[in-house]
N, C-alpha and C positions, 0 to 999 in steps of 0.2 A: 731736452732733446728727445726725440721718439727713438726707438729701437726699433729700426726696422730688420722684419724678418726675410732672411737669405736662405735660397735656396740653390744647392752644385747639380749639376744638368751634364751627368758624364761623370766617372768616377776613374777615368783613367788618369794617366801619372802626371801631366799638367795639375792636375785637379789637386794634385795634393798640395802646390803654393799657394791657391786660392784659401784652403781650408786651415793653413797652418797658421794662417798669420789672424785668425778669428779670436783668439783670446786676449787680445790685445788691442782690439777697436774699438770704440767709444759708442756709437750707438747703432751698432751691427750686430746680429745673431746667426748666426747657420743652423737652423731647425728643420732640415730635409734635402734628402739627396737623391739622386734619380737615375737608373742605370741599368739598360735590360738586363745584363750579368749582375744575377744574383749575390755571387761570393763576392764581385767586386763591389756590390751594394754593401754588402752588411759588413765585410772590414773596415770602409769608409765611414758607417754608422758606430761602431767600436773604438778607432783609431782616433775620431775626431769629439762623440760623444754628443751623436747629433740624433734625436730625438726619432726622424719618422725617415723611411725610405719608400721607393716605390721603384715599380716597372716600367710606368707609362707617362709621358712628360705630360699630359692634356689631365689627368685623374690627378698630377701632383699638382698640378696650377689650381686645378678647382680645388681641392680639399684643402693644401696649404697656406692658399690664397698668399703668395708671397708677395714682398714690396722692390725684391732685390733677386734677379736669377743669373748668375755667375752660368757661361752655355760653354762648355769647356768639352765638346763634341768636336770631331773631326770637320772639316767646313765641306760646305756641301748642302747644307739643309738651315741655310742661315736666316733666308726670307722666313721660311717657316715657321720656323723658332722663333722667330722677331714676333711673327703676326700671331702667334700665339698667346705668346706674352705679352701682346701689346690688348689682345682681347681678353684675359683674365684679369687686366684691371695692373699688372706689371707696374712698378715705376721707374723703373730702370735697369736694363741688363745689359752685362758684361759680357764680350764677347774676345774668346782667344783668338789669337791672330794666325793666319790673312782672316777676316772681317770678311772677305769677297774672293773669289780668285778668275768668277767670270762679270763681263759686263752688266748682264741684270738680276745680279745678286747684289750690288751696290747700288745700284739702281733703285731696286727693289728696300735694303735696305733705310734711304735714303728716303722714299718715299711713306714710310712708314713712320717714321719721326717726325716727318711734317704733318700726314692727318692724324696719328694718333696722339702724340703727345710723349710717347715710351723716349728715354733720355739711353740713347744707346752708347756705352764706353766700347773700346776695343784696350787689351792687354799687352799695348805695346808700352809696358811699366817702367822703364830706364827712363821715359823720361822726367820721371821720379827720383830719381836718382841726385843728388843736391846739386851737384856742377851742372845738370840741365835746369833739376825745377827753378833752380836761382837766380837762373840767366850766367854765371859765371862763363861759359864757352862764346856763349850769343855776346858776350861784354866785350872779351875778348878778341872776338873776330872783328865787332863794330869798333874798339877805340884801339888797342893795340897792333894792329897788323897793317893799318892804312886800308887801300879799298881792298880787299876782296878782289881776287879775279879767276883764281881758277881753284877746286876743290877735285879731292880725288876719293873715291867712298867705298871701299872694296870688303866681299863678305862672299866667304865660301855658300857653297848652296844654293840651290835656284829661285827666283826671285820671288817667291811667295815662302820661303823656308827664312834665311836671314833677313831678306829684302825688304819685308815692313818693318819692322825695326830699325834699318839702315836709314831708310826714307822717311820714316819717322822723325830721326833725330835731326835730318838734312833741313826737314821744312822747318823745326822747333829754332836750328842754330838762325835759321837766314829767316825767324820775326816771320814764321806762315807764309813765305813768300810763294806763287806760285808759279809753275816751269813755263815758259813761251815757245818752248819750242825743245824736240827730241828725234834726235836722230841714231836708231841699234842695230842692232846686228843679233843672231842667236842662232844656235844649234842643238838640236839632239830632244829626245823625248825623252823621259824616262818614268818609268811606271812600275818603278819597281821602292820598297819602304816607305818613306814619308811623299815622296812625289807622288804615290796613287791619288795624294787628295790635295795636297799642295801644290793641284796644276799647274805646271808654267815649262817655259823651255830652260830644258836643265843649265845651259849656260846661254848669258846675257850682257851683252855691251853696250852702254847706251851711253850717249852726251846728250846733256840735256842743258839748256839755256836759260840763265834767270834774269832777272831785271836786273838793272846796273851792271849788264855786260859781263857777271858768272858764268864761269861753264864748269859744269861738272862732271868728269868721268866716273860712270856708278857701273862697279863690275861685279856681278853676283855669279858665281861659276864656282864646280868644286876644287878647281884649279888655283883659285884665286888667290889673291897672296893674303887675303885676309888678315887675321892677327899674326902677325910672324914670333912661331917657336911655341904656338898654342897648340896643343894636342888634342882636345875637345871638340868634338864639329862644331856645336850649337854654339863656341866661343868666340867664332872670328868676326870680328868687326873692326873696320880702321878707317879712321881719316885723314888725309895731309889736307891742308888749307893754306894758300898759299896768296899775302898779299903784297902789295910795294912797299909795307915797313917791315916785314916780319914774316914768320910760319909760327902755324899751329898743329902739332902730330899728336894724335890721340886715338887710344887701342885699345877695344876690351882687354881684361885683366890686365895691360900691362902702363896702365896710366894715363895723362896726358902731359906735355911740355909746350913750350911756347917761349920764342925769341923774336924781343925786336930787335932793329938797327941801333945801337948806339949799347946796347946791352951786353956784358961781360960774360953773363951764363944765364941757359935757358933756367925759368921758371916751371916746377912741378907742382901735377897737383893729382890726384887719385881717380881711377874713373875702373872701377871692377864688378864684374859679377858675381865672382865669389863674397866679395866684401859687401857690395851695396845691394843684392839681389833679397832680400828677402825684407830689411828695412825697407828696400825701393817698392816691392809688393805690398807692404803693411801702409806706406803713404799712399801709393794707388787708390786702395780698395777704399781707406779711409775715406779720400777725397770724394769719391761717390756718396756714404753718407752725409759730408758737410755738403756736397752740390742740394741734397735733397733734402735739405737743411737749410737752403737757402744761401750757403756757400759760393765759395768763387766757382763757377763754368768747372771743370773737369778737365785736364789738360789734355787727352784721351776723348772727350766725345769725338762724335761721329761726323760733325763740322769740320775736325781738323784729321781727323784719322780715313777721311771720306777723300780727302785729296793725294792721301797717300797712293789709295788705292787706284785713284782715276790716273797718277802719276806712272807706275810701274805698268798699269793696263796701255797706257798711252806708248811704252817703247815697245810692246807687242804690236801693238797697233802698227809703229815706222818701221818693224819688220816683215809686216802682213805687206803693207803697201810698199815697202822698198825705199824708201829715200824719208828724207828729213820732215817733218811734220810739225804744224804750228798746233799747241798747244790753248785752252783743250780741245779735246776732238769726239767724235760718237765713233764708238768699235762695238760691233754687235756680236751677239754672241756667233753667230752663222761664221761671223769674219773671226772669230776665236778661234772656231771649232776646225775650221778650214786652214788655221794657221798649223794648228798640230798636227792634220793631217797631211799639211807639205814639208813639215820637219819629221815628221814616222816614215814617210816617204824616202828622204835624202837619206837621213838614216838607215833604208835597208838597202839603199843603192848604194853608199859607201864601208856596209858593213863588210 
């Protein structure tokens, strides 16, 4: 197997799951790190015992010449980074999540895997996690619960903060299936800590429509009931799933269960971040060297992490235009930009 060499693009505190779980992979190195903050460079160089550091992401491409760049930077500057990497000859980079948070940044991303070649992951790594990578939940919803009809998917924070990891795991349980049709609701701007660059409307309501007559209520709001009796922001994630044999309720950190009809007591089974977070990182990252390796696809490319995106963009989109929306659709950024300027708007008229 080759060793391919990795390089961290960002030394901020994401960055430290990337780099912990390095001593432990098979045919992966981390030989350079990147970071206009100096002190944050060279602790990252010490703490992890990574050979070369630098200031300038274009000087560490070329000198490095890496095969693996892990871009662990606030999102914003993602086209960029892509085409960057994708011109140093790159073989794959990893990108934290949201991946996109306007229309021709995914766009843009998307376009660049097609002519380049660059195999772009996004680090929405739960579903890594065994109960997802196994299908264990996807098993369950398809033979134990009858058909499927209605799901409810709820995560503190606005929809590019929990939101791709919610809608990550939504497409993963229902087999990549994707939505026909959305109809949301949203309110409030905020621009203040992680929302400066994790754009979107701080709170979000949306039903969205899948094949075989699913609906699903997806509510990202810091309101939201997300994990109940979780204390952590970055922890809430919940789903009920509800069919005509059974339900299925499953919660970050606090499990999941499942009962059918004819059954005496629900069945448990483990579904945590404290427990599987860092195992769930060390199979992620892994998985990139076996893809390029010749391995199975990557459960994270940008094939399947690309419809996340166009997902969550599309219930902006039935808020920009008012009413229900078939699924997919084109939202430009003009029609983005104009979305948050009619929600900073109501917001000062209601403040």
């Amino acid at each position: 197997m080759a060793a391919y060499r990795s390089m961290i693009l960002g030394c901020g505190p994401r960055a430290n799951d990337h780099c912990v779980v390095y001593p432990d992979l098979r045919n992966m190195e981390l030989v350079a790190v990147c970071d206009l903050i100096e002190e944050r460079r060279e602790h990252f160089r010490k703490t992890y015992g990574v050979p070369d550091g630098f200031d300038d992401y274009e000087t560490a491409l070329a000198q490095v010449q890496p095969d693996i760049v892990h871009v662990c930077t606030s999102p914003g500057r993602r086209v960029w980074e892509a085409e960057c990497a994708a011109k140093a000859g790159v073989k794959a980079a990893i990108f934290e999540k949201p991946v996109a948070v306007k229309p021709s940044e995914i766009e843009g991303l998307e376009r660049i895997c097609r002519e380049s070649g660059l195999k772009i992951v996004v680090n929405c790594q739960r579903r890594y996690y065994p109960q997802f990578r196994d299908g264990v939940i996807a098993e369950i919803m398809r033979e134990k619960l009858g058909d499927v009809y209605f799901i409810r998917a709820s995560a503190k924070g606005n929809t590019m903060g929990m939101g791709p990891h919610m809608m990550s795991l939504l497409l993963q349980f229902l087999g990549e299936a994707q939505p026909e049709a959305v109809w949301a609701m949203a309110h409030t701007i905020n621009e203040t800590s992680y929302q400066i660059t994790h754009q979107a409307p701080e709170s979000i309501l949306a039903e969205y429509w899948f094949p075989g007559g699913i609906r699903v209520l997806f509510d990202c709001d810091p309101e939201a009931l997300g994990t109940p009796g979780e204390e952590s922001f970055w922890m809430h994630l919940h789903f009920d799933v509800l069919g005509t044999q059974g339900r299925l309720f499953l919660t970050q950190n606090r499990g999941y269960w499942y009962q059918s009809n004819g059954m005496a007591e629900p069945i448990c089974g483990e579904s945590s971040w404290d427990i599987q977070g860092v195992q769930g990182q060390l199979d992620f990252t892994q998985a990139v060297g076996d893809w390029l390796d010749g391995g199975p696809p990557h459960l994270n490319r940008l094939d399947l992490e690309g419809p996340v995106v166009h997902a969550l963009l599309g219930a902006q989109k039935s808020v920009y235009e008012g009413n229900r929306i078939t699924l997919p659709t084109t939202f430009t950024d003009e029609e983005w930009l104009a979305l948050r300027e009619r929600l900073k708007a109501i917001d000062h008229v209601t403040a």
